[in-house]
C-alpha positions in Angstrom: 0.0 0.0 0.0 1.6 3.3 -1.2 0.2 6.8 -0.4 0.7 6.7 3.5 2.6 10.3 3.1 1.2 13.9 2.9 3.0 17.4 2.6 6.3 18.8 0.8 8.8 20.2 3.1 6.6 19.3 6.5 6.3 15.9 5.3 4.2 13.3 7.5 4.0 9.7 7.0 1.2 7.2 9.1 1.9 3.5 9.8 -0.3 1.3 11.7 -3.4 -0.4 12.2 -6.4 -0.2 14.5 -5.6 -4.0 16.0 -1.7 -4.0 15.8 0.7 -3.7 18.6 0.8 0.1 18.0 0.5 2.9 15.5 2.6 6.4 15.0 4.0 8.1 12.4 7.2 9.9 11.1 7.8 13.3 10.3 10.4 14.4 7.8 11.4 18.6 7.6 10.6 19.6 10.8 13.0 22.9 11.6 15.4 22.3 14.6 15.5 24.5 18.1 11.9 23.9 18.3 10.8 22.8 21.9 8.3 19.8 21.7 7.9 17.2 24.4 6.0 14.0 25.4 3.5 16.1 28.0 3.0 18.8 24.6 1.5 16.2 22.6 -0.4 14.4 24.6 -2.3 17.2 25.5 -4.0 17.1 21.6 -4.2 13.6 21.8 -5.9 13.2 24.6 -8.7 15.6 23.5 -9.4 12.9 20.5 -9.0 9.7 22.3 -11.8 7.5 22.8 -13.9 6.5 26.1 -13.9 10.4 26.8 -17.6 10.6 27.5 -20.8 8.4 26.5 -21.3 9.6 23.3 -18.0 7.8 21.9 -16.9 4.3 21.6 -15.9 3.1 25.0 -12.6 1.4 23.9 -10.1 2.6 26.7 -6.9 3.4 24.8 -5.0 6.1 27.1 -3.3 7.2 23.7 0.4 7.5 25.9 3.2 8.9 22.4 6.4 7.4 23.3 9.2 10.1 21.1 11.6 7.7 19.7 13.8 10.1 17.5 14.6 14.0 16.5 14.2 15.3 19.9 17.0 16.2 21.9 17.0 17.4 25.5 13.6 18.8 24.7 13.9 20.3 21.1 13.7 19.1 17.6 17.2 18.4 16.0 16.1 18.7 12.3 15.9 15.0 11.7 13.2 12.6 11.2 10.7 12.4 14.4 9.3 9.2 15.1 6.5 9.1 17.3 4.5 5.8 18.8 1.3 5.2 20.1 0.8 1.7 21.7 -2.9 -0.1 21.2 -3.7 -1.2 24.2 -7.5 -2.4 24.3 -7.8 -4.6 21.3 -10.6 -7.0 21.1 -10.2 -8.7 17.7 -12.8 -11.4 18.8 -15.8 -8.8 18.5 -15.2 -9.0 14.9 -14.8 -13.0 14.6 -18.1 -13.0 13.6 -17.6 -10.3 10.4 -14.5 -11.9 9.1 -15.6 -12.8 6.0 -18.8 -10.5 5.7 -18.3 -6.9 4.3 -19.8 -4.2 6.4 -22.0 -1.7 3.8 -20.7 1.6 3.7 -17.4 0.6 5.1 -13.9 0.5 3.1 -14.0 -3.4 3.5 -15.2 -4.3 0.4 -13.0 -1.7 -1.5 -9.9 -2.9 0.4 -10.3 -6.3 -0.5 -10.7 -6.1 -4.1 -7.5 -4.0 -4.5 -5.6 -5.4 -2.5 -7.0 -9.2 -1.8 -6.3 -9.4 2.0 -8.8 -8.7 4.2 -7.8 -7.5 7.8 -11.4 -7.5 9.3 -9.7 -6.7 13.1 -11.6 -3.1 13.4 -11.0 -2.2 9.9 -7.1 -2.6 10.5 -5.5 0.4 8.1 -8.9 1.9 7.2 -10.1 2.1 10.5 -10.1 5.6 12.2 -7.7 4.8 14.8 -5.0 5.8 12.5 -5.9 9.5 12.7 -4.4 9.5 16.4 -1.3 9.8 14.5 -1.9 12.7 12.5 -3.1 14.5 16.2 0.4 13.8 17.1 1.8 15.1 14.0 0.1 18.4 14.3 1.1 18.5 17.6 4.7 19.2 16.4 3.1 21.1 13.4 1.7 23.9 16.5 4.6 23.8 18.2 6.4 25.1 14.8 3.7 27.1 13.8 3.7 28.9 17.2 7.3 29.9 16.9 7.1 31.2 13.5 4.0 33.0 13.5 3.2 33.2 17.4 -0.2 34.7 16.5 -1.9 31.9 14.1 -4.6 30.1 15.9 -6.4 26.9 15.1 -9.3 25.7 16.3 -12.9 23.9 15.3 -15.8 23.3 16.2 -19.0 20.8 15.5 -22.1 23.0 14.2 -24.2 20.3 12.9 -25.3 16.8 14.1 -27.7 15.3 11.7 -30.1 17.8 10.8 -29.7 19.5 13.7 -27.9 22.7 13.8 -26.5 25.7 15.8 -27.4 29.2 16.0 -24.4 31.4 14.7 -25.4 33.8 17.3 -24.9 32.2 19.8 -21.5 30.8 19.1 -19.3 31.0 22.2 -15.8 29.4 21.5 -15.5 28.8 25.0 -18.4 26.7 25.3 -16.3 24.2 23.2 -14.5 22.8 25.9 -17.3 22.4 28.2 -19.7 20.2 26.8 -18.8 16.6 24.8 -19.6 17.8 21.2 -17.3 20.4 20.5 -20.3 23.0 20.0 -19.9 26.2 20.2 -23.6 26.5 21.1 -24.3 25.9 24.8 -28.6 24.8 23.8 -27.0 22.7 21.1 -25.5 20.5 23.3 -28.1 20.2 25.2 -30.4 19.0 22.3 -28.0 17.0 20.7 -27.6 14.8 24.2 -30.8 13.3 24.1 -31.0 13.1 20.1 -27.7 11.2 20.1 -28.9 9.3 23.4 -32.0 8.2 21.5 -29.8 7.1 18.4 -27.3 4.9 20.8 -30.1 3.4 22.0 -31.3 2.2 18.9 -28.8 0.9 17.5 -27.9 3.5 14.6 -25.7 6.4 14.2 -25.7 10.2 12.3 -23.4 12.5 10.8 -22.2 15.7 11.3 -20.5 19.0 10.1 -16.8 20.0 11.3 -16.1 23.8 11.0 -12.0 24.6 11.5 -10.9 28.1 11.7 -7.3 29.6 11.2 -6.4 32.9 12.4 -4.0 34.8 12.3 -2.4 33.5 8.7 -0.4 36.0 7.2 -1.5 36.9 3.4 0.9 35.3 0.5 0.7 31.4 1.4 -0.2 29.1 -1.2 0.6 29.2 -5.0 -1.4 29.6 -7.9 -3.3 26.7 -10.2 -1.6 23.3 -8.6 -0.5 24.7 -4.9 -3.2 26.3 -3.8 -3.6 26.2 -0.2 -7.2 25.7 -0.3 -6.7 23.0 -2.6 -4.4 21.2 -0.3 -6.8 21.9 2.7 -9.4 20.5 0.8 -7.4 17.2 0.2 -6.1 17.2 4.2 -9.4 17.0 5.4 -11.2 14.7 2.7 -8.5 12.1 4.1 -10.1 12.3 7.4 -12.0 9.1 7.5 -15.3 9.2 6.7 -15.4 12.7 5.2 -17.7 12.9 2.1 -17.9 16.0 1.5 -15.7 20.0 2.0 -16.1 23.5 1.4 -13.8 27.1 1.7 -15.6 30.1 3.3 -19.6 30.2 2.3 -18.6 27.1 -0.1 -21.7 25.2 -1.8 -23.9 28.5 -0.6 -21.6 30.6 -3.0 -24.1 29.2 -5.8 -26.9 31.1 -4.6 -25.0 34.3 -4.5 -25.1 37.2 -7.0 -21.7 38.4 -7.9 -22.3 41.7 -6.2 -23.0 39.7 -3.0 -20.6 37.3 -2.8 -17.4 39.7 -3.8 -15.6 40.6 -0.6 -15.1 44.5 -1.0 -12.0 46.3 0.1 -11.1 49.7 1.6 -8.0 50.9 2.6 -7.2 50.5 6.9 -4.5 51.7 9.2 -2.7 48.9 8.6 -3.7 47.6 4.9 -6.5 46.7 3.3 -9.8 45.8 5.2 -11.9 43.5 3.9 -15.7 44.0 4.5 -17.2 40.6 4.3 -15.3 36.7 4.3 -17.4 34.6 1.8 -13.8 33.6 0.6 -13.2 31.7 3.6 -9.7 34.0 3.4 -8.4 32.6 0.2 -8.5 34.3 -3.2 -7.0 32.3 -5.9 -5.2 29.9 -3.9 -3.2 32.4 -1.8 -4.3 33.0 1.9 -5.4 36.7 2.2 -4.9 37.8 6.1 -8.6 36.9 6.8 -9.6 33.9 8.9 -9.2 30.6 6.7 -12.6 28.9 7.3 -12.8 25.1 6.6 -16.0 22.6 6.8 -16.3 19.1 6.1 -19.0 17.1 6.5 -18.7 13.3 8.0 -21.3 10.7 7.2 -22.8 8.1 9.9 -20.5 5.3 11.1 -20.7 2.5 9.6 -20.4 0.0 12.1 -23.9 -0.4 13.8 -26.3 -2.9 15.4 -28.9 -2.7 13.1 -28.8 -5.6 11.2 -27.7 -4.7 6.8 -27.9 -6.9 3.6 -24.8 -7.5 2.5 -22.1 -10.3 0.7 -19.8 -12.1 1.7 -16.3 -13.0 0.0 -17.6 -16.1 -1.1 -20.3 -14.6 -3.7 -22.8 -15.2 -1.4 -26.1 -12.8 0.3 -26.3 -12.6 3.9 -27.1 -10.4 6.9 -24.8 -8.3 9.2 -24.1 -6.9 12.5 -21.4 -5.2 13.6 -20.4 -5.6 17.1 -17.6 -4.1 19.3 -17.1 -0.5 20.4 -18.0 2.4 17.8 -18.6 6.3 17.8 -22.4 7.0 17.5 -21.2 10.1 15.9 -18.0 9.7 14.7 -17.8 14.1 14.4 -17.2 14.2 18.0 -13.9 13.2 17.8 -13.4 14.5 14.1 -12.5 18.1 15.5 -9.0 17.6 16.8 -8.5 15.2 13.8 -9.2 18.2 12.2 -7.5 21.0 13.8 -4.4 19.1 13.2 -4.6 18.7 9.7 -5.3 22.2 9.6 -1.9 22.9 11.2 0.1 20.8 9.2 -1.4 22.0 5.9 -0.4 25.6 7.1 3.5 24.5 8.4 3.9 23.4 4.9 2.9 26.1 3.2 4.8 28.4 5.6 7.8 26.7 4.9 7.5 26.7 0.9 6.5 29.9 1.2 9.7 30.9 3.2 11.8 29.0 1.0 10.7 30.5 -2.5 9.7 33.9 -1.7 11.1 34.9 2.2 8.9 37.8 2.7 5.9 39.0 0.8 7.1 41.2 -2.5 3.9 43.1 -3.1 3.0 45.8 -1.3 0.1 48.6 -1.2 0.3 52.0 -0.1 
């Protein structure tokens, strides 16, 4: 299997798979002098581990990274970082029962017929266990980013579950941390708890929509046509598993716009230009433009549930299933941090390129 690598100079490679002895990854082009350590990163990874809260799949994996390489007495050296995550709460045997059925909507039966090996343990390298590695990845990719640029922030948040969602108005970024669904939208939460409670108890599962924000970016990253930076943003967070679907700024709603509405007008400020509006989502023809970078992507239901589906097996032949085991309701929840890390590694790279081509911005106005 080839592909397991994204970026150009911040370049991050994934091994591992949801029922192995351990996943991690390895990071090639990380700057030296930067301080990172074992306590940095666990702090992101612990927001996305699982068994959190009730609304998550209760497999108890205390996500512990382990730094085997390009650290030294607390800062980056320049070479290649290694970084291991240990599984620790395997239980193969709930999926005994699957080993030969595929699960509909899963990557099962597209696995097997590229590759002809079946590893029906959890999903194995399909499973969304592996993004615990990018977390850790975009650990190091903040710790860069807030040396560089100390005033970029990245953060998301969940504003839809289902058909269910929030009031702009009421968005409070720091009602995120204090209720399980990311939310920035304190009654949200509240009616989301019972509508997901009602969905666990039946057996089934829902989507949601991921909103990640960047500020803070300075203008001049990305490239035209091929190295657009909302073009790689778009890829990072289609990778997430179980993304179907992204959009820059107002995205899809951009359609309904008249030109005259959509256009972001200008007038000069103190400091530059000011833009009056962000439909844009702070990218204008692949190249960031100072503004906020806003990023959605929207995640469809898990597949894994306890209603019973038709499906096949390998053999040719019709049959029912039901997947067993320990599985995300909403798999959204813990989409965020998967999120805000992809985010950060997507901006690290282009930071660097950018840095390495240009230096410093070459236009200017007034």
């Amino acid at each position: 299997m080839s592909l397991n690598s994204y970026g150009h100079l911040f370049r991050v490679t994934t091994w591992g798979e949801s029922h192995g002895p351990a996943l991690g990854c390895v990071i090639d082009g990380c700057p030296p002098g930067v301080t990172v350590d074992t306590a940095m990163l666990q702090h992101w990874l612990d927001l996305r581990k699982p068994g959190t809260s009730k609304y998550v799949t209760q497999r108890r994996e205390p996500d512990a990274v382990e730094i085997l390489s390009g650290v030294f007495e607390g800062v980056t050296t320049g070479t290649p970082i290694s970084l291991m995550i240990r599984n620790a709460d395997q239980r193969s045997k709930d999926y005994g029962d699957i080993r030969d059925k595929f699960r509909p909507g899963h990557a099962d039966y597209a696995y097997f017929v590229k590759y002809g090996v079946r590893d029906y343990r959890g999903g194995g390298r399909s499973s969304a266990r592996e993004t615990a590695a990018r977390v850790a990845a975009g650990g190091v990719a903040r710790a860069v980013l807030s040396e560089m640029v100390p005033g970029v922030t990245v953060r998301g948040a969940m504003v839809q579950m289902g058909d269910r969602g929030i009031d702009r108005d009421r968005w409070d970024w720091d009602e995120v941390a204090r209720n399980p669904f990311w939310t920035p939208d304190a009654a949200a939460a509240q009616d989301w708890a019972g509508y997901l409670d009602g969905l666990r108890r039946a057996g089934d599962s829902v989507g949601a929509i991921i909103e990640i924000r960047a500020s803070g970016v300075p203008a001049g990253l990305g490239a035209p046509i091929y190295g657009k930076i909302d073009t790689d943003l778009a890829a990072a967070m289609m990778s997430i598993n179980a993304v179907k679907g992204v959009e820059i700024g107002d995205g899809f709603a951009t359609a309904g716009l008249t030109g005259s509405a959509n256009a972001d007008e200008m007038r000069m400020g103190p400091d530059g230009p000011e833009f009056s509006s962000n439909h844009a989502g702070g990218v204008l023809g692949g190249i960031s433009t100072g503004q906020e970078i806003v990023v959605r992507f929207a995640v469809k239901p898990t597949s894994s549930i306890l209603t019973p589906r038709a499906t096949v097996d390998r053999f040719g032949k019709d049959t029912e299933i039901v997947t067993k085991g320990r599985h995300d309701p909403c798999v959204g929840i813990r989409a965020v941090p998967v999120g805000e890390a992809r985010r950060a590694c997507v901006l690290l790279d282009h930071m660097l390129r950018h840095r390495g081509q240009v230096g410093e911005n070459k236009g200017r106005v007034g």
